[in-house]
Backbone bond lengths (Angstrom), bond angles and torsions (degrees), N, CA, C in turn:
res aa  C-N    CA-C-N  psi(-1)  N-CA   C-N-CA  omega(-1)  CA-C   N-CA-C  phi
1 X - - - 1.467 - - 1.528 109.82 -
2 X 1.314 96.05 140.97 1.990 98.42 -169.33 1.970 98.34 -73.26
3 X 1.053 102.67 146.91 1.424 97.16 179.14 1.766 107.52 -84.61
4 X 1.292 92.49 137.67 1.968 91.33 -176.77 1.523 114.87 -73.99
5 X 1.384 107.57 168.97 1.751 103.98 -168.56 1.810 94.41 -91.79
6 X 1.364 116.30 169.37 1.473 112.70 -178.21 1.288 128.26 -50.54
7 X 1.361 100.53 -29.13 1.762 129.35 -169.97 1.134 110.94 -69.53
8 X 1.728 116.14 -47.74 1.590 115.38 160.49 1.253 125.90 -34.36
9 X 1.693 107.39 -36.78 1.207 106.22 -154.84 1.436 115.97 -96.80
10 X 2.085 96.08 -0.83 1.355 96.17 177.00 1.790 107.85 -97.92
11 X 1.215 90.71 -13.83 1.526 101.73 173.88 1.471 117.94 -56.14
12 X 1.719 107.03 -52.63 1.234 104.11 -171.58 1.459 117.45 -59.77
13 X 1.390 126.39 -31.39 1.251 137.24 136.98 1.655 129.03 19.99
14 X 1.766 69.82 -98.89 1.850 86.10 153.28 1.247 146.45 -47.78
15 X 1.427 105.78 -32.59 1.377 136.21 -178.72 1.467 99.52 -67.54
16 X 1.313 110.99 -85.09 1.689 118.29 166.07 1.804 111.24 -29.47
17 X 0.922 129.90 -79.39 1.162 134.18 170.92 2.020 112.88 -16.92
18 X 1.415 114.84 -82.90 1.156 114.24 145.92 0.911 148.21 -4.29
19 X 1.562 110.18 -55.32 1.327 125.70 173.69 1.777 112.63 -77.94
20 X 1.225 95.04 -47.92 1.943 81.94 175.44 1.014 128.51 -70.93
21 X 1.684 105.87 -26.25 1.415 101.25 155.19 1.726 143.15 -39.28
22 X 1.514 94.70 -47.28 1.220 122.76 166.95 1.702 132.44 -64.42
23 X 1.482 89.78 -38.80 1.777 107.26 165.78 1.854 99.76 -49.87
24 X 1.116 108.80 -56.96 1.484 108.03 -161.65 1.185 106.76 -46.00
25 X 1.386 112.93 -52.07 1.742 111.37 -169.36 0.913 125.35 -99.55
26 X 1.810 132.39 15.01 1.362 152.10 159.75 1.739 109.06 -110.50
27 X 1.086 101.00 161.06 1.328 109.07 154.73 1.507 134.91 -55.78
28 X 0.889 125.06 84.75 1.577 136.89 -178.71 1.803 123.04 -23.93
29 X 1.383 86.07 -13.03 1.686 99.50 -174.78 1.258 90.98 -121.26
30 X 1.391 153.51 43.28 1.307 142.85 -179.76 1.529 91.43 -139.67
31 X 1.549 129.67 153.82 1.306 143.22 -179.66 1.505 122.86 -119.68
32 X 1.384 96.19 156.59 1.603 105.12 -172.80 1.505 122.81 -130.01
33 X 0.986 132.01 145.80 1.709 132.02 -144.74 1.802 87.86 -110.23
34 X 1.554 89.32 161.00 1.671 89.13 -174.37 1.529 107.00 -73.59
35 X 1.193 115.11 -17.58 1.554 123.00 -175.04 1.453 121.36 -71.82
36 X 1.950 110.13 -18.72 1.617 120.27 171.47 1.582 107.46 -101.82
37 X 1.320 109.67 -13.57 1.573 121.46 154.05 0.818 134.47 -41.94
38 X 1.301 97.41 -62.50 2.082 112.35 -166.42 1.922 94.97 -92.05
39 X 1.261 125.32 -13.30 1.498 112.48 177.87 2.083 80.44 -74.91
40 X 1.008 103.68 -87.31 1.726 102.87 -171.45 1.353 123.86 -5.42
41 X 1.511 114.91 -12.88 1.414 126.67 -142.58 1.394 91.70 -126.77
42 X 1.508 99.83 -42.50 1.859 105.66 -162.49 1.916 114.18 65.66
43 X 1.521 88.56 47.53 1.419 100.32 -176.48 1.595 110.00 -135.11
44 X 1.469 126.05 165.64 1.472 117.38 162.27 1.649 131.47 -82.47
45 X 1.590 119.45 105.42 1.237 112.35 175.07 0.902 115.59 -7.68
46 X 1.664 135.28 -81.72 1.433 147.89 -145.15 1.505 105.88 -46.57
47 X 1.919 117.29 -35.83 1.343 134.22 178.71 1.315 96.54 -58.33
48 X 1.476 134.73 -93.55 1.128 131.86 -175.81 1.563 135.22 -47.32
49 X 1.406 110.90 2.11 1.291 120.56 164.14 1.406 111.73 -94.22
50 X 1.441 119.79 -36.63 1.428 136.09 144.66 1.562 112.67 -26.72
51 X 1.405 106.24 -76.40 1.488 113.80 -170.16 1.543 110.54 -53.67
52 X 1.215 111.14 -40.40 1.814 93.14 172.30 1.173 125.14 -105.68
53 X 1.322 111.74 2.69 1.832 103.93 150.21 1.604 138.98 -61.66
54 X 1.119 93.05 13.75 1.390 120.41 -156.68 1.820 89.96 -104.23
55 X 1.346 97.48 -32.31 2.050 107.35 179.59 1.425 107.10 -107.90
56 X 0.988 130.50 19.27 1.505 133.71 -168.78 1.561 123.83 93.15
57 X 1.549 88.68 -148.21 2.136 79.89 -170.76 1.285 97.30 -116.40
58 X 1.813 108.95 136.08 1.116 142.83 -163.81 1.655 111.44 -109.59
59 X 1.526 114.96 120.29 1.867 100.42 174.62 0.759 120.30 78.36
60 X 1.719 129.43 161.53 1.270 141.60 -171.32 1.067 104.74 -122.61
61 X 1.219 124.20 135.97 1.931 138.09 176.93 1.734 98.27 -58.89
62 X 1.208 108.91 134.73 1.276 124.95 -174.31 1.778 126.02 50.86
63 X 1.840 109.77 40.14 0.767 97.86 -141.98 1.885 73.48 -165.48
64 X 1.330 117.24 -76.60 1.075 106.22 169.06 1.828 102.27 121.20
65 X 1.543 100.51 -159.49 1.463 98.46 -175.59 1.425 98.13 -107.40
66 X 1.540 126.26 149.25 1.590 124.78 -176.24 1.533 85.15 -100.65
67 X 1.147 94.00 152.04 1.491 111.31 -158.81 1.791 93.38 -89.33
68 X 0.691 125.78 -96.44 1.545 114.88 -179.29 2.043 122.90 -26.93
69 X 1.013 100.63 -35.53 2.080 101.76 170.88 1.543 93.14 -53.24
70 X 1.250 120.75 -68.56 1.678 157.37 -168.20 1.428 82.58 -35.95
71 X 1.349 106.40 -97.90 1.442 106.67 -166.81 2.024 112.89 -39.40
72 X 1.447 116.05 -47.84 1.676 94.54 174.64 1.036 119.56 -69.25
73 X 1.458 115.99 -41.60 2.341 104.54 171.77 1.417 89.35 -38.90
74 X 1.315 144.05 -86.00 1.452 148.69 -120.22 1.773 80.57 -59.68
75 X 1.252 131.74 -63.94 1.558 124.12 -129.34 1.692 80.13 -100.42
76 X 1.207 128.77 4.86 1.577 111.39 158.57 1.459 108.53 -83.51
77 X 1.343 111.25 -57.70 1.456 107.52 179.18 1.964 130.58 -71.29
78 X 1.285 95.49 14.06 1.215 124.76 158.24 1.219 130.64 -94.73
79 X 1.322 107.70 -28.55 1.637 123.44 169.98 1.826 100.82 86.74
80 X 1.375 94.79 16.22 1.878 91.01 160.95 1.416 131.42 -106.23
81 X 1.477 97.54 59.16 2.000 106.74 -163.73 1.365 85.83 -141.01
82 X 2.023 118.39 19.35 1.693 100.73 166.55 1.616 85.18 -167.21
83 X 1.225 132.15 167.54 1.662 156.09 -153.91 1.561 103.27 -104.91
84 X 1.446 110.74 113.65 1.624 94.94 -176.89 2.016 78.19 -123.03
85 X 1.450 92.16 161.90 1.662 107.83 -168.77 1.177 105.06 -80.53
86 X 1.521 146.28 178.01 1.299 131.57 168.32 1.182 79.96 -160.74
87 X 1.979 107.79 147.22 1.306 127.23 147.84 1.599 133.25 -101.19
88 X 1.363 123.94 160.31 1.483 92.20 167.93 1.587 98.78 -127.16
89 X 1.167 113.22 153.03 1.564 115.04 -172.87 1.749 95.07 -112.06
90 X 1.033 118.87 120.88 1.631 140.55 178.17 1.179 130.15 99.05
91 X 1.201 120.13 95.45 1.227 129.55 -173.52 1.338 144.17 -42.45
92 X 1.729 113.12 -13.17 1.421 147.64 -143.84 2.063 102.45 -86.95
93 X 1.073 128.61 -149.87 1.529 114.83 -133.70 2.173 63.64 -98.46
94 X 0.948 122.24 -51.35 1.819 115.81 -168.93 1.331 101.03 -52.67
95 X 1.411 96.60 -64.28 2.503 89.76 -168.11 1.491 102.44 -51.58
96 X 1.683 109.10 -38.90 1.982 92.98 -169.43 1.439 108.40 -76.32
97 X 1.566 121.32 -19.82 1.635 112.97 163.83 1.603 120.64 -68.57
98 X 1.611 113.04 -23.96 1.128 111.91 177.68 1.773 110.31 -80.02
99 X 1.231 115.68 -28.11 1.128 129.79 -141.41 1.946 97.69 -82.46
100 X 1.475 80.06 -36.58 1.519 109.94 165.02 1.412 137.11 -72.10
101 X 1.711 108.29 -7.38 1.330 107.54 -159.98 1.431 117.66 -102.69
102 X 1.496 147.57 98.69 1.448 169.67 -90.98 1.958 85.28 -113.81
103 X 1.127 111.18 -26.95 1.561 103.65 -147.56 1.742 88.86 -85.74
104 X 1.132 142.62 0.42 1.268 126.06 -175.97 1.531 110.31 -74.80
105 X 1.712 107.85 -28.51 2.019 117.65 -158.97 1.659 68.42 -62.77
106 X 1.320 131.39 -44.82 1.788 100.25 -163.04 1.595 116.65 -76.45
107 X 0.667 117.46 23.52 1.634 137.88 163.93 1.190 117.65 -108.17
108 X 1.639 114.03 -12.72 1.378 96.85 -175.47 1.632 138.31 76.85
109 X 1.527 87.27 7.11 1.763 121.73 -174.44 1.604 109.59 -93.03
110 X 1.216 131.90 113.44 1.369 106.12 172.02 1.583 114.79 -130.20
111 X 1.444 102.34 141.98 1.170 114.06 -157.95 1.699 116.88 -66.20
112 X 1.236 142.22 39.53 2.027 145.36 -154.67 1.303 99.04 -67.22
113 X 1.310 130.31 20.48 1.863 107.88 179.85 1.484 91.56 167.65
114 X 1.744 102.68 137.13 1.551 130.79 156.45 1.518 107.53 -114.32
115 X 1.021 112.12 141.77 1.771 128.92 172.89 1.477 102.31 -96.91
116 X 1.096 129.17 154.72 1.781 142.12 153.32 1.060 112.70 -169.37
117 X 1.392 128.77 179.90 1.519 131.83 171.11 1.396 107.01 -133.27
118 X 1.498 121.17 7.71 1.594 136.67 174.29 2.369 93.15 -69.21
119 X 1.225 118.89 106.07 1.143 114.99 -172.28 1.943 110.61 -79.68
120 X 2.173 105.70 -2.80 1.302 95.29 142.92 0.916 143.91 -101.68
121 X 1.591 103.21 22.27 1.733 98.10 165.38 1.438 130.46 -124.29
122 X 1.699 92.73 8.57 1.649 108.69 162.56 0.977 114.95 -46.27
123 X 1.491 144.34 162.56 1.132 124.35 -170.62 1.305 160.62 80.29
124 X 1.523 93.81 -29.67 1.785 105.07 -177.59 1.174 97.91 -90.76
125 X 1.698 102.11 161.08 1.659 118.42 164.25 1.157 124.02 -86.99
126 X 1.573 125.63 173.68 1.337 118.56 144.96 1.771 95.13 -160.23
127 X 1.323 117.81 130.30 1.199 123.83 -170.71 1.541 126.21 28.62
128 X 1.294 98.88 33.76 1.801 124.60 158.13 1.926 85.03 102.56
129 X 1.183 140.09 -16.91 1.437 123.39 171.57 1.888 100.06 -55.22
130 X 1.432 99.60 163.09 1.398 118.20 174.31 1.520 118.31 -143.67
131 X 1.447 102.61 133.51 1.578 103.40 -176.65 1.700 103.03 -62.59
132 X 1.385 130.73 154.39 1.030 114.60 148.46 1.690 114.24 -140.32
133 X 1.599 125.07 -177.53 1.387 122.36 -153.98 1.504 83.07 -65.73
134 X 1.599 123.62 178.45 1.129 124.95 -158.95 1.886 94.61 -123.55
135 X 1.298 97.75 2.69 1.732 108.98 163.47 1.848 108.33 -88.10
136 X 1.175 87.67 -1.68 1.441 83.51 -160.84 1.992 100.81 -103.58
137 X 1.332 99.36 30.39 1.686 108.41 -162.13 1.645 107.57 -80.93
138 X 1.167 114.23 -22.72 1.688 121.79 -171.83 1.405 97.95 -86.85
139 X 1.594 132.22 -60.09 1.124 135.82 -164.03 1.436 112.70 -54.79
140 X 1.765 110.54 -39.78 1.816 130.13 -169.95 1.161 81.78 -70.56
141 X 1.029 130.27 -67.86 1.694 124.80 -127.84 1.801 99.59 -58.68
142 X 1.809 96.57 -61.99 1.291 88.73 168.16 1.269 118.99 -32.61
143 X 1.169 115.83 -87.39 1.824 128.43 -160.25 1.226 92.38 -29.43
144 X 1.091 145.05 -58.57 1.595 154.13 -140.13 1.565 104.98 -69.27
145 X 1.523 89.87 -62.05 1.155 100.00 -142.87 1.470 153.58 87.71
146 X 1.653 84.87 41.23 1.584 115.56 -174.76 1.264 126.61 -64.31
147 X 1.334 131.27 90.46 1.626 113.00 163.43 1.131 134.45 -98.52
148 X 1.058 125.70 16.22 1.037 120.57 176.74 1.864 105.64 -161.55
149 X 1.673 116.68 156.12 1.190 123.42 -147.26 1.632 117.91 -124.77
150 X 1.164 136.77 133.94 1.926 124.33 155.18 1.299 99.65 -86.55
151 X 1.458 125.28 151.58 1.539 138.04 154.86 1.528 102.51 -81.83
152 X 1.064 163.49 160.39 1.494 165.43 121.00 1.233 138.83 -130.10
153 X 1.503 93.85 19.95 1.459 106.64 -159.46 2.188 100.71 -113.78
154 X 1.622 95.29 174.41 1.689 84.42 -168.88 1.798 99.42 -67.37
155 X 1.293 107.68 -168.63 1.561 113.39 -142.18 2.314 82.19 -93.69
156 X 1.230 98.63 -45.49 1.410 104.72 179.75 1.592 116.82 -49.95
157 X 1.198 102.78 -19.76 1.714 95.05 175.78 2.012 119.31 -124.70
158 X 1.556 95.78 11.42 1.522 122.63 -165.42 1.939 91.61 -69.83
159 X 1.556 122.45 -34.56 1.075 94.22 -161.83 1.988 94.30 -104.78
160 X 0.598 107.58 26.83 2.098 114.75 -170.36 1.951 77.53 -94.17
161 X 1.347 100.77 -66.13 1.554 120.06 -141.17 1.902 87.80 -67.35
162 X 1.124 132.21 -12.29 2.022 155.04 -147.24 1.691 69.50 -99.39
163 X 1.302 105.68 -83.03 1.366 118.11 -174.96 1.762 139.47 -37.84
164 X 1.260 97.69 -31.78 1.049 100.34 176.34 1.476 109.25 -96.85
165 X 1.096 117.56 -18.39 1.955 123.75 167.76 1.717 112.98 -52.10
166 X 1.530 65.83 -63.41 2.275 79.25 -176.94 1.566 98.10 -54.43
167 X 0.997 121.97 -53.17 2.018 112.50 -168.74 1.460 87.50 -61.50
168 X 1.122 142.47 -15.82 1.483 114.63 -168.90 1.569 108.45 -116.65
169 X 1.404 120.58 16.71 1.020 146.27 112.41 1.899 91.81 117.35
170 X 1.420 98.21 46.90 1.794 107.24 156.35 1.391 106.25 -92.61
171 X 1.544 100.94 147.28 1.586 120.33 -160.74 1.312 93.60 -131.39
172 X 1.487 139.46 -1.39 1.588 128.50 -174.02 1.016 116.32 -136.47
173 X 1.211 136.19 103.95 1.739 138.14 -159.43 1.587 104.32 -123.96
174 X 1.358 99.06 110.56 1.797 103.38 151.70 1.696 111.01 -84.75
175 X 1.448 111.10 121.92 1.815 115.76 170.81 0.996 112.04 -68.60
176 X 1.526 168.47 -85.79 1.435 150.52 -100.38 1.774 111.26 15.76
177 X 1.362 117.22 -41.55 1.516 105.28 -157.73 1.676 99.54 -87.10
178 X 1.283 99.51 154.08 1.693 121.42 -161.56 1.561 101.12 -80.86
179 X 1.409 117.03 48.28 1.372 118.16 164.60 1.634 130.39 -153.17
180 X 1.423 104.68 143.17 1.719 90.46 -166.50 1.858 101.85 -78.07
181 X 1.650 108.90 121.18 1.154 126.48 157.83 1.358 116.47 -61.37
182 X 1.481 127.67 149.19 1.093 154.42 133.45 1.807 133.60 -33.38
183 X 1.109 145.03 10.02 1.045 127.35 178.65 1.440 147.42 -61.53
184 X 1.592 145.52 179.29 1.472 104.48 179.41 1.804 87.14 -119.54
185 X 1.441 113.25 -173.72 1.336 117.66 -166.80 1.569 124.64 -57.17
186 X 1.347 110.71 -15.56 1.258 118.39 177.50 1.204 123.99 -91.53
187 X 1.861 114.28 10.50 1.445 115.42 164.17 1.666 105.48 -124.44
188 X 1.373 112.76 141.41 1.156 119.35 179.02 1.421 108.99 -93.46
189 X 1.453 115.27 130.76 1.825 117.74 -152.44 1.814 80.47 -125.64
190 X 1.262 120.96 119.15 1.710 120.75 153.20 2.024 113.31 -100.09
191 X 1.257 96.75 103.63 1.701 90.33 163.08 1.452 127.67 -74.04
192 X 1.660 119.10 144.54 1.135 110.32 -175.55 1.812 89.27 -131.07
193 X 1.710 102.42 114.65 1.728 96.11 -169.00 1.667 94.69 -108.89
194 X 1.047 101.82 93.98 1.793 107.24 -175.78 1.505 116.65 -56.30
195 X 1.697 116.50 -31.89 1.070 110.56 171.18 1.908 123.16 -81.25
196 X 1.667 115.30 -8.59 0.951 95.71 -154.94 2.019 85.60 -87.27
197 X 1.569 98.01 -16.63 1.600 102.27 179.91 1.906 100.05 -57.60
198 X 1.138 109.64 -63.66 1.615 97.80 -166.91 1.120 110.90 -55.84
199 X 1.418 135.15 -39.79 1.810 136.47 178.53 1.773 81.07 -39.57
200 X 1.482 138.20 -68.71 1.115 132.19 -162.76 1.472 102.96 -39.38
201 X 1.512 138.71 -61.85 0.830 146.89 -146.67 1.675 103.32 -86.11
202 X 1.228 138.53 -31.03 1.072 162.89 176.88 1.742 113.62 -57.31
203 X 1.874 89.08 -58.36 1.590 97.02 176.94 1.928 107.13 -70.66
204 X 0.836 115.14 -31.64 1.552 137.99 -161.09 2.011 90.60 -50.21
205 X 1.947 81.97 -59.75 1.840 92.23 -166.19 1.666 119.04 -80.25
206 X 1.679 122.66 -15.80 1.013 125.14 149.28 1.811 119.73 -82.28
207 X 1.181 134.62 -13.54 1.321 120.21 -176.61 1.740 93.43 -70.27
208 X 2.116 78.82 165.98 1.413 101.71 -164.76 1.737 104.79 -68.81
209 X 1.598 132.87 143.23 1.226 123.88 -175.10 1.236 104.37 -88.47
């Protein structure tokens, strides 16, 4: 199987997304063609027939994709058809909004552990997760059963805290912090540079009209 480009993989995303949306207010057993897809999308069919040929063969000729099959291929080959653990490392106004945020159980994400070194917020709960010291990252992860990670911490201690994940053998890192990390090929690192997104938004509302 050809390996897909990243974009697919944010596509399929969308795709999934879309689609449950759509489940709600259709019949769940009724199907949809890539051609009422990609208008929903404001994209070109041919792309999204593209994007999942890339996972095998999708739909029936004259007939289309059934909306419920569709949606479980998508969240298998997404890796949302099982519960992976997540930590967040920094305790500060992002990790406690993340730390806080309900919408991951629909991902199938669950939140078992916060890191900090703030010694008042060791300790606290939030829907049975617990912050813990952020020395204490090798011992949790195990116990936990952590695979996967948030960065949230300032940029000066983003690659120590990188480091001590990977030795404890996390392979999936979301960044928040404003610096390019280090990893080697066997961990998949996603940056999220919030400021370089608003400069987008920034230039958008001062450029010339």
């Amino acid at each position: 199987m050809k390996r897909p480009p990243e974009i697919a993989i944010t596509r399929l995303a969308m795709y999934l997304r879309l689609l449950e949306d759509y489940a709600r207010e259709k019949d769940s057993k009724s199907a949809i063609n890539s051609t009422e897809l990609a208008q929903l999308l404001d994209i070109n069919p041919h792309q999204i027939r593209k994007d999942l040929s890339y996972f095998g063969k999708f739909g029936e000729r004259g007939l289309g994709y059934r909306i419920e099959e569709l949606k479980e291929k998508i969240r298998r080959i997404l890796g949302l058809d099982k519960q992976w653990n997540l930590c967040i490392c920094g305790m500060g106004n992002l990790g406690s909004a993340l730390f806080a945020y309900r919408g991951f159980k629909a991902m199938h994400l669950a939140v078992v552990a916060g890191f900090d070194n703030d010694p008042h917020k060791i300790g606290r709960e939030y829907n049975g997760a617990k912050i813990y010291r952020t020395k204490s990252i090798s011992s949790m992860v195990k116990k936990l059963g952590i695979e996967m990670a948030i960065i949230a911490v300032p940029a000066s201690t983003a690659q120590s805290i990188v480091d001590a994940l990977m030795k404890s053998g996390v392979r999936a890192i979301l960044n928040f912090a404003p610096v390019s990390l280090v990893v080697p090929s066997n961990v998949k690192l996603r940056n999220v540079d919030l400021s370089a997104e608003l400069v987008h938004l920034t230039y958008f509302l001062s450029a010339p009209k």
